[in-house]
C-alpha positions in Angstrom: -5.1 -26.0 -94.7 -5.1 -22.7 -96.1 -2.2 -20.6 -97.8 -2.7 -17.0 -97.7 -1.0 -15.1 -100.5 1.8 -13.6 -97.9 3.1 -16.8 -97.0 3.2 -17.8 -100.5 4.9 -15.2 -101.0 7.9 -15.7 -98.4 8.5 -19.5 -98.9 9.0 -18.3 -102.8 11.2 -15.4 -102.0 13.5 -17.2 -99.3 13.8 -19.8 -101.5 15.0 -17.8 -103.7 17.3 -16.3 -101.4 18.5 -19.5 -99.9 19.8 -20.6 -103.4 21.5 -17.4 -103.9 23.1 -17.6 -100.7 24.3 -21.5 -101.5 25.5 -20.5 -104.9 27.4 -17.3 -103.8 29.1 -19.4 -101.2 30.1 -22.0 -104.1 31.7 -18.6 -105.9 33.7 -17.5 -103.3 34.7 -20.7 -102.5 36.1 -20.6 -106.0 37.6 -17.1 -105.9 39.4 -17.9 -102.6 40.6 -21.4 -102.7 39.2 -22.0 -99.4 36.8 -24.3 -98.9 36.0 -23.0 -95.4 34.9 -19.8 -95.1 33.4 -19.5 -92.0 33.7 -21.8 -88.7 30.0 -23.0 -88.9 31.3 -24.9 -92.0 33.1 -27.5 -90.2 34.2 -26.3 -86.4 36.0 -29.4 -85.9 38.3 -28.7 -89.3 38.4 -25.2 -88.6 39.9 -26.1 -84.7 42.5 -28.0 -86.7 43.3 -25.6 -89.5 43.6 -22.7 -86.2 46.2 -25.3 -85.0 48.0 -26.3 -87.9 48.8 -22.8 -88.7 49.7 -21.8 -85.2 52.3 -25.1 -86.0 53.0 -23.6 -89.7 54.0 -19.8 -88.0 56.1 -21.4 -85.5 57.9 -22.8 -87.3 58.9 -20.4 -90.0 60.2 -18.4 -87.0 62.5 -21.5 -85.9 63.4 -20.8 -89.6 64.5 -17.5 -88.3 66.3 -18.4 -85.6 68.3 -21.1 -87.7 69.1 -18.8 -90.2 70.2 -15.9 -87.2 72.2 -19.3 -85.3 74.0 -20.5 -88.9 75.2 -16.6 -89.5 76.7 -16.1 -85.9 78.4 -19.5 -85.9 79.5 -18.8 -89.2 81.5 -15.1 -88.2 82.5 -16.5 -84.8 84.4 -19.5 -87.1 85.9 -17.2 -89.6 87.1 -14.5 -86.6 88.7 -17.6 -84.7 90.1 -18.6 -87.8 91.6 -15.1 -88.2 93.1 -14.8 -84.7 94.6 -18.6 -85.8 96.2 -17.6 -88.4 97.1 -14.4 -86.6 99.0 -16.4 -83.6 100.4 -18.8 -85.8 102.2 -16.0 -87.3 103.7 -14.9 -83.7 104.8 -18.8 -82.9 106.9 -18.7 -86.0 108.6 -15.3 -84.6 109.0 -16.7 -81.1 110.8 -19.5 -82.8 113.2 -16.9 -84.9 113.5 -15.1 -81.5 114.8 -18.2 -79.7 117.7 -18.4 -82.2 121.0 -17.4 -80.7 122.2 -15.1 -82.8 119.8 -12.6 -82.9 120.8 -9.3 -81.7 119.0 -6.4 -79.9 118.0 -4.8 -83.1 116.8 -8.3 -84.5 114.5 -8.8 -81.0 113.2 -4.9 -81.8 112.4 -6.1 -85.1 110.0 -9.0 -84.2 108.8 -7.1 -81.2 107.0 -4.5 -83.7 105.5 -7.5 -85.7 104.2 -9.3 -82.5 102.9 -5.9 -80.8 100.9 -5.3 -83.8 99.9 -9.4 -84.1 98.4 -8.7 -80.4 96.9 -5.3 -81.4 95.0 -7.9 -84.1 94.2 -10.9 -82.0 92.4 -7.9 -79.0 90.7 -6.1 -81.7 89.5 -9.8 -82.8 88.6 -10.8 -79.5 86.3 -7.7 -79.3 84.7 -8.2 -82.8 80.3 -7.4 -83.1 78.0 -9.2 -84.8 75.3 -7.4 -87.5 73.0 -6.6 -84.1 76.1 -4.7 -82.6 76.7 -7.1 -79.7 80.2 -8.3 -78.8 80.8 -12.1 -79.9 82.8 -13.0 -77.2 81.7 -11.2 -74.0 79.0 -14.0 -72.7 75.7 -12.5 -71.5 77.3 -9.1 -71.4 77.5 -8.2 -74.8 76.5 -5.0 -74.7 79.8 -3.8 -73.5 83.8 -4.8 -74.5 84.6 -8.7 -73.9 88.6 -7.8 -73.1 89.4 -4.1 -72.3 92.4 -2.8 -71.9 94.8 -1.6 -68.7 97.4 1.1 -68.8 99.9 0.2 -65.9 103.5 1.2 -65.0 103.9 -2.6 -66.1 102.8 -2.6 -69.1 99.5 -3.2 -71.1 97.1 -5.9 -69.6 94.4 -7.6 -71.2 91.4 -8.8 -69.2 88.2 -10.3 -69.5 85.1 -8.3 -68.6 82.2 -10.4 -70.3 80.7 -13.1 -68.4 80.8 -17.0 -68.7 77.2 -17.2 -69.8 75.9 -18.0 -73.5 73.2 -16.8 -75.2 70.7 -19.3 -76.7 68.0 -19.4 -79.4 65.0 -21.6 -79.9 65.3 -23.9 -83.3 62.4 -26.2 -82.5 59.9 -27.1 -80.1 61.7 -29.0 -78.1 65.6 -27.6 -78.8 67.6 -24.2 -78.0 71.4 -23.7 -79.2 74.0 -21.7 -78.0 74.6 -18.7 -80.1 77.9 -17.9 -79.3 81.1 -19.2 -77.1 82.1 -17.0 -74.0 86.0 -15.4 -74.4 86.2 -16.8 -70.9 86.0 -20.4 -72.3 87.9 -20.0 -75.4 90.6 -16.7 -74.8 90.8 -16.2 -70.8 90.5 -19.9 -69.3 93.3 -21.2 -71.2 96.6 -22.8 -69.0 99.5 -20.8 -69.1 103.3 -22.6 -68.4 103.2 -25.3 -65.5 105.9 -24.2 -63.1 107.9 -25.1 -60.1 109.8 -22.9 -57.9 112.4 -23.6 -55.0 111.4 -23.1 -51.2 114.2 -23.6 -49.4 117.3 -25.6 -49.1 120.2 -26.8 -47.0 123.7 -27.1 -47.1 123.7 -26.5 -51.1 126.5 -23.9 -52.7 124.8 -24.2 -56.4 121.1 -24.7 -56.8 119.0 -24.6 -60.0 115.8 -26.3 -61.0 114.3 -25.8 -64.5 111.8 -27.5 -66.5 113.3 -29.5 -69.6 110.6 -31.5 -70.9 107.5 -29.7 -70.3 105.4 -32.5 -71.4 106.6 -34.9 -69.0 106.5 -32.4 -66.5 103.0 -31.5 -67.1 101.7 -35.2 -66.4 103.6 -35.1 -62.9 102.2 -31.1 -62.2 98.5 -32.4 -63.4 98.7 -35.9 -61.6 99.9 -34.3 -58.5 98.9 -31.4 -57.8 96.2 -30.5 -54.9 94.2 -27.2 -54.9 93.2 -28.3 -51.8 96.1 -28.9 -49.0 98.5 -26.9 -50.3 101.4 -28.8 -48.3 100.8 -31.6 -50.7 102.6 -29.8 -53.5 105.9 -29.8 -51.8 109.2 -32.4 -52.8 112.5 -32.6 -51.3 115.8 -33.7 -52.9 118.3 -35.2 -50.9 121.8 -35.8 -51.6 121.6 -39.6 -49.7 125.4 -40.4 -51.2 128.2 -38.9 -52.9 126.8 -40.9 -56.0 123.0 -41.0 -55.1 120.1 -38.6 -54.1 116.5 -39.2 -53.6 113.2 -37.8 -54.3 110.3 -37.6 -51.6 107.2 -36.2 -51.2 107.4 -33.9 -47.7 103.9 -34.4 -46.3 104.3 -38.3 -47.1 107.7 -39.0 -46.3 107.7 -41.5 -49.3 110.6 -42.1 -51.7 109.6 -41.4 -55.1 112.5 -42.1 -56.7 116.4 -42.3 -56.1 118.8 -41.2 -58.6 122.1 -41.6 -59.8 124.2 -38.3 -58.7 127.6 -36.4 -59.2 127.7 -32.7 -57.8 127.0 -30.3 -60.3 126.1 -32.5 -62.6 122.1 -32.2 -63.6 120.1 -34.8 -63.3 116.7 -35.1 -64.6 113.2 -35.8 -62.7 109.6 -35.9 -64.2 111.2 -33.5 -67.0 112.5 -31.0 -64.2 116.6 -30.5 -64.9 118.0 -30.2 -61.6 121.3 -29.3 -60.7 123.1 -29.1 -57.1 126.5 -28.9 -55.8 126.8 -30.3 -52.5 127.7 -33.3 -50.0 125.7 -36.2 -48.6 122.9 -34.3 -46.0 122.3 -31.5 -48.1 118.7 -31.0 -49.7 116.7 -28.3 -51.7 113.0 -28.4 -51.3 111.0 -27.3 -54.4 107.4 -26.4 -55.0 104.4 -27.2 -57.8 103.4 -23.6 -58.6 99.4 -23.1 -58.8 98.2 -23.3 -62.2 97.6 -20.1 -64.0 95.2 -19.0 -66.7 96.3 -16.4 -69.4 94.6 -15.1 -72.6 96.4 -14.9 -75.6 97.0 -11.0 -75.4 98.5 -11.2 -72.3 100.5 -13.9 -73.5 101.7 -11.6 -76.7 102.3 -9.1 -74.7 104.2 -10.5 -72.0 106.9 -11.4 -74.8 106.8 -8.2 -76.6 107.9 -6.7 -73.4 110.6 -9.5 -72.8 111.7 -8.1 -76.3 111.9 -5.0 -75.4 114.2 -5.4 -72.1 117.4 -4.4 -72.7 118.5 -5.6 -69.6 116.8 -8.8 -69.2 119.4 -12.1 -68.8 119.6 -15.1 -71.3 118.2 -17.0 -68.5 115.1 -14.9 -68.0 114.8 -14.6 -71.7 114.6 -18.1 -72.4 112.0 -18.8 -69.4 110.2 -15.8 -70.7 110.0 -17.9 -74.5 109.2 -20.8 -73.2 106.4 -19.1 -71.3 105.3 -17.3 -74.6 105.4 -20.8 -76.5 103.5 -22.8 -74.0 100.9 -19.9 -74.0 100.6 -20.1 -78.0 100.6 -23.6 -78.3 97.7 -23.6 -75.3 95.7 -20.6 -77.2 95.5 -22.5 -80.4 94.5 -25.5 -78.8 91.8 -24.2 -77.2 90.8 -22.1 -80.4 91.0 -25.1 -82.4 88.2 -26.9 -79.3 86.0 -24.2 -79.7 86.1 -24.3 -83.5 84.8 -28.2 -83.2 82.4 -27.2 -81.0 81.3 -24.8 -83.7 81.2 -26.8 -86.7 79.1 -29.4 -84.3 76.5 -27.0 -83.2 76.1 -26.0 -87.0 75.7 -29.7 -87.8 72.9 -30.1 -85.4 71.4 -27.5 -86.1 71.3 -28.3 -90.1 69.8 -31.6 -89.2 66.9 -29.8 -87.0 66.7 -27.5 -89.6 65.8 -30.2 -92.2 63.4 -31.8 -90.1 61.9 -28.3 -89.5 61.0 -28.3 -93.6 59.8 -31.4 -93.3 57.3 -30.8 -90.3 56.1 -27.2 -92.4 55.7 -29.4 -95.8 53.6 -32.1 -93.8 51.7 -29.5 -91.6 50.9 -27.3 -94.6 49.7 -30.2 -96.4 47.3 -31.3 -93.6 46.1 -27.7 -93.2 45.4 -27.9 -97.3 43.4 -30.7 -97.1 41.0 -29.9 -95.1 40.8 -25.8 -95.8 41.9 -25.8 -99.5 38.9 -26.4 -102.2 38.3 -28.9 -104.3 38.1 -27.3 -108.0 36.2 -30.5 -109.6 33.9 -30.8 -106.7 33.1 -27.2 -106.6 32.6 -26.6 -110.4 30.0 -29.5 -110.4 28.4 -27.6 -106.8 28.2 -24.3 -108.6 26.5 -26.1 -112.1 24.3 -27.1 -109.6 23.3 -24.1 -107.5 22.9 -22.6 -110.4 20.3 -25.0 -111.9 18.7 -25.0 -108.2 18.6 -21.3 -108.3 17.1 -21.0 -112.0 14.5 -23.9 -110.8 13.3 -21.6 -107.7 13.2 -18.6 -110.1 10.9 -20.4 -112.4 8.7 -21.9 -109.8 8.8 -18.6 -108.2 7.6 -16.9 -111.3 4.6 -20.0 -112.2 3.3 -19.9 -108.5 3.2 -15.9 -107.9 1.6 -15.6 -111.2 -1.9 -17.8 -110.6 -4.9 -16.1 -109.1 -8.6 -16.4 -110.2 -8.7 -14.7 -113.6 -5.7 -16.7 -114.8 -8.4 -19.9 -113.5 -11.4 -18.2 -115.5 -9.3 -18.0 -118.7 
């Protein structure tokens, strides 16, 4: 078999060339760190690395989203901490304002303090996050959670957000709730658990209050019925001159019978009741519907109470007792949503942790097979180097003999 010179030629050269190639890929494999530098190198590593870095940049956004969940749980706990200590503040005023001997000026006095206590607690309840949404207003953040009425009855305070939450992603599998609605923490808090009088016979005095709310609170939530509306109804009768019973008027049945003189009160379920009359007489009284109040309203509805020159002790004190109930409810309810807080931030400290973990693990898998090995690529490029000097030198002895260097 013949060689002509050309072919002699072009194995010698892309020899040459092939060397150079495999020790220029040796360099850059050096000056990059990567031992991959092109898919052909390993597709199956390469299809890993892709996905293992796909894995790496999702998670440093769940990082992110942590970091964005941790700083709006963190405000939303110091503002309810605020409108806590705020309304803490008013109870101890509704308390000095329940003392006897207080006089007109003295209920002026800690009307001003409470007025601008509620003026707080709205301006609170309204408060924006860094983005310039409003906390407390649900899905609706864009506009106002509570805004506020001007009536010929005074100021109201209503809700105008939305029940909804907003949630965020934290991992592959997990979204938390950003922030609590106003309607679940402010607006759907129980105000005072009432009864009122429908009707009576026979009776010259008639007066039924509530005395110990607690007690009367189990009976209201045991009994009540949203539902058939005549089930809410009782009847006292005066049975004796010494004895009266309780029943239930769709029932018929005796709930209890009590020991009675006229006008003396007697109690019932924590209700004080207190009749004048003879055996035959009755009074029928009523479970009122529950209502729901936000802690403005509740502020303000006192403030005004304060301010009512004309307003009897009797009024007044239901009025207090209303504004207590209210307070006591609020802070309850403030004090839920605060758990709930310090919960979600506990979860989401633990998912954050095994986020770090996943992104250590992942970045090491993606190191392994894309990172170089310095040893192993030293020794490579020593060794391209000595193939490339060979194919020089054989380059050089084979292009050089021809027929005179023969003759010589």
């Amino acid at each position: 078999m013949r060689i002509s010179t050309g072919q002699l030629y072009d194995r010698s050269i892309q020899s040459v060339l092939d060397n150079q190639g495999d020790l220029s890929d040796v360099q850059t494999q050096l000056a990059s760190g990567k031992k991959l530098l092109r898919p052909s190198d390993d597709p199956v590593g390469a299809a890993q690395v892709i996905r293992l870095t796909e894995e790496v940049d999702l998670i440093a956004q769940y990082k992110k989203n942590s970091n964005i969940l941790t700083n709006n749980m963190e405000q939303e706990e110091t503002i309810l901490s605020s409108i806590t200590t705020a309304v803490n503040r008013a109870r101890v005023l509704m308390v000095q304002a329940g003392n006897g001997i207080i006089n007109t000026d003295d209920r002026k006095a800690i009307s001003i303090e409470i007025e601008q206590i509620r003026d707080q607690v709205f301006d609170l309840m309204n408060t924006r996050n860094a983005a310039g949404e409003f906390i407390f207003a649900g899905t609706q953040s864009a506009s106002p959670a509570f805004v506020l009425n001007q009536s010929a009855a005074g100021n109201k305070y209503s809700f105008q957000g939305d029940s909804g939450a907003n949630m965020i992603q934290v991992s592959s599998t997990m979204k938390l709730q950003v922030n609590n609605s106003g309607k679940e923490v402010f607006e759907d808090v129980l105000a005072r658990l009432k009864t009122n009088i429908t009707g009576s016979v026979g009776l010259t005095d008639i007066s039924v209050s509530i005395e110990q709310q607690g007690a009367f609170d189990q009976f209201h939530k045991a009994n009540y019925s949203a539902v058939v509306p005549a089930d809410n109804e009782y009847q006292v009768n005066i049975v004796a001159a010494n004895q009266v019973e309780v029943r239930h008027v769709a029932s018929g049945a005796v709930l209890e019978t009590i020991d009675f003189a006229s006008g003396v009160p007697f109690s019932f379920k924590g209700m004080r009741i207190d009749i004048s009359g003879a055996p035959g007489d009755s009074v029928n009284f009523q479970l009122s519907p529950p209502q729901k109040q936000n802690i403005a309203e509740t502020l303000n509805n006192f403030v005004l109470a304060l301010n009512n020159g004309n307003i009897s002790q009797t009024k007044y004190d239901e009025a207090l007792k209303d504004a207590l109930i209210g307070v006591d409810n609020s802070l309850t309810s403030i004090g839920n949503a605060t758990s709930v807080i310090g919960g979600r931030l506990n979860v989401n400290q633990a998912i954050l942790g095994a986020n770090l973990d996943l992104e250590i693990a992942n970045k090491s898998a993606r190191a392994s097979i894309e990172e170089v090995d310095y040893a192993e690529a030293v020794s490579e490029l020593s060794r391209q180097e000595a193939a490339l000097e060979a194919a020089l030198a054989t380059f050089a002895r084979v292009t050089g003999t021809s027929l005179f260097d023969f003759i010589r």
